[in-house]
C-alpha positions as CSV (number, residue, x, y, z in Angstrom):
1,X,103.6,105.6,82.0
2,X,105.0,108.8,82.4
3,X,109.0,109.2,83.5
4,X,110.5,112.3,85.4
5,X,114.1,112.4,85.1
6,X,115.1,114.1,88.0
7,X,118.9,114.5,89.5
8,X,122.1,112.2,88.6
9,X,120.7,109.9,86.1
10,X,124.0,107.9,87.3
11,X,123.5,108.1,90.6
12,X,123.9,104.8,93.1
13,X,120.8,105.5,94.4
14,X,116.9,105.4,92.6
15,X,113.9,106.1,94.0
16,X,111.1,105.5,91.7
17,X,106.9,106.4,92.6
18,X,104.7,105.1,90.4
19,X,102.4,107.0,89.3
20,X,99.0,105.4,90.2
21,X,100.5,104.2,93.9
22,X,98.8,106.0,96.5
23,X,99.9,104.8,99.9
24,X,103.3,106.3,99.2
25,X,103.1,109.7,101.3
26,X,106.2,110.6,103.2
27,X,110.0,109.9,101.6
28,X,112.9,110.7,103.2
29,X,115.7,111.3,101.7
30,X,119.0,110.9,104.7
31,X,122.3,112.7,103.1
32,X,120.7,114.6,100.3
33,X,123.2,117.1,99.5
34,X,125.4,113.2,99.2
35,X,122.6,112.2,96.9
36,X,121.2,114.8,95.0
37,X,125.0,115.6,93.8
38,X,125.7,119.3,95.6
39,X,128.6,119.8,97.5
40,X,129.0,121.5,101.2
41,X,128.2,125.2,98.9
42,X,126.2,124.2,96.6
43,X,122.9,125.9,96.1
44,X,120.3,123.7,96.6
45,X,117.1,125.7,95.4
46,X,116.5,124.3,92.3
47,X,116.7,121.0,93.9
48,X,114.3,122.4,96.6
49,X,112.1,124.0,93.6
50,X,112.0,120.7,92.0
51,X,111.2,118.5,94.9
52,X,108.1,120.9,95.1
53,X,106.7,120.2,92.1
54,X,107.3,116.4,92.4
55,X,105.9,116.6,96.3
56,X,102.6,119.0,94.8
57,X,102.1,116.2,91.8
58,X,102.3,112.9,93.6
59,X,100.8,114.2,96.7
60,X,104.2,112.8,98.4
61,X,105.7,114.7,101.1
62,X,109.8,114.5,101.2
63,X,111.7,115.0,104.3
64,X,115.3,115.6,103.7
65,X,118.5,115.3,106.2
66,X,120.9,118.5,104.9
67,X,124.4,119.1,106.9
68,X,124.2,122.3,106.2
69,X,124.4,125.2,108.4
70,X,121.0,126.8,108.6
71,X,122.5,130.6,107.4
72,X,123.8,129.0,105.0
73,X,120.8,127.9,103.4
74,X,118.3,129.5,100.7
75,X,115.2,131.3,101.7
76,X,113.1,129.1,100.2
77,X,114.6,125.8,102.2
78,X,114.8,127.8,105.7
79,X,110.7,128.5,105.4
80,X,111.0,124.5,105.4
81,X,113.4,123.8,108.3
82,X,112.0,121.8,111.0
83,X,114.5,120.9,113.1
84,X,118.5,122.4,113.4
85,X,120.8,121.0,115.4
């Protein structure tokens, strides 16, 4: 079994994907600025940059509520915006 530590290790919140569980495509993640630990200015891009890695690996697609302003986001998340109310 291999483990990815990813986040706050104490966090309320786990989600766990095994590794050989395939019918896991879509996660989403409501609050994630709440979750992942980053405050309202926080930079979020190595979050983003991790998420990437994890989504390209697992073949999993996250989809992620952010309260954030969309100016105030990194280029890399704004290429990912799909919707900004």
């Amino acid at each position: 079994m291999q483990i990815v530590h990813y986040g706050n290790l104490s966090a309320s919140t786990v989600l766990i994907q095994p590794v050989d569980d395939h019918d896991l495509e879509e996660m989403y993640l409501d609050s994630f600025l709440t979750i992942a630990s980053l405050d309202d200015e926080g930079d979020i891009t190595k979050a983003i940059e991790k998420l990437d890695i994890i989504s390209e690996k697992f073949k999993v697609k996250f989809i992620l509520s952010v309260s954030r302003n969309i100016d105030k986001l990194p280029e890399c998340a704004k290429a990912k915006v799909i919707i900004s109310l």
